[in-house]
C-alpha positions in Angstrom: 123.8 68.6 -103.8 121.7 68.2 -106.4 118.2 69.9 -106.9 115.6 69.3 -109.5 113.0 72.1 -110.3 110.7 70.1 -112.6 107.9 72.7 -112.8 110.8 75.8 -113.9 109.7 77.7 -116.7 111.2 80.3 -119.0 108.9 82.5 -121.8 108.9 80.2 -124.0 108.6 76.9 -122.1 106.3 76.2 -119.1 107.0 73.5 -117.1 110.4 72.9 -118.9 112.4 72.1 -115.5 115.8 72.3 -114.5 118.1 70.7 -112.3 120.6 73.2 -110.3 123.8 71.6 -108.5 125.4 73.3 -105.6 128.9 72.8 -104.1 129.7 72.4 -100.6 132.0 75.3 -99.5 132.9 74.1 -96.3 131.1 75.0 -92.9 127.7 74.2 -94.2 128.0 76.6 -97.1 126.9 75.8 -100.7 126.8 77.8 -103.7 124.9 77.0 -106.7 127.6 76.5 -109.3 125.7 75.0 -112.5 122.0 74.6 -113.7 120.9 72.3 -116.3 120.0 71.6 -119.1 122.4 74.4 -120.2 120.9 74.4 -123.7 117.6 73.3 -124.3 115.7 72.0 -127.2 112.6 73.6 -128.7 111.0 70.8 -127.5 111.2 71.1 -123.9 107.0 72.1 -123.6 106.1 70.7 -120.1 109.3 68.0 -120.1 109.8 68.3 -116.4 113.2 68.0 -116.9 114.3 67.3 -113.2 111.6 64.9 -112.1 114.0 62.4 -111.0 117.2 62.6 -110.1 119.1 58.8 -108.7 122.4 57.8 -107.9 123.4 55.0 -110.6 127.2 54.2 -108.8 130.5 54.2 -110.9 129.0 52.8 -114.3 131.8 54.1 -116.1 134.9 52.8 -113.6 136.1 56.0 -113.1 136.4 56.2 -109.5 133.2 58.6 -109.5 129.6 58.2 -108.8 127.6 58.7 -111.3 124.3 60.5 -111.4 121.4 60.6 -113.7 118.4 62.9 -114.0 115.1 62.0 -116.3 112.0 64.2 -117.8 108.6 62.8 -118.3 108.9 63.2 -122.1 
């Protein structure tokens, strides 16, 4: 599952956002398992990274749905 936090902010960056993906355990459990961007730019003042997030299907033809995630900057 994938949840975007567009308003996240660190010290240095308000409103940077983030997106965190979590992994179905079984039984209903998830567990949050990455959060991104894992690096950020010093330009990431009010990006609202996490804004949108849409299913874009296999684009690559790997058998794999893919995913993509936008900022408003």
């Amino acid at each position: 599952m994938l949840v975007g936090a567009p308003f996240f902010s660190d010290d240095l960056n308000p409103e940077k956002g983030r997106v965190y993906v979590y992994e179905n355990n079984g039984n209903g459990n998830l567990s949050l398992s990455l959060e991104l961007p894992i690096t950020a730019s010093k330009n990431m003042w009010r990006a609202n990274f996490g804004r949108a997030i849409s299913a874009v299907g296999d684009i690559d033809l790997d058998g794999f749905q893919g995913t993509i995630f936008s900022s408003i900057c």
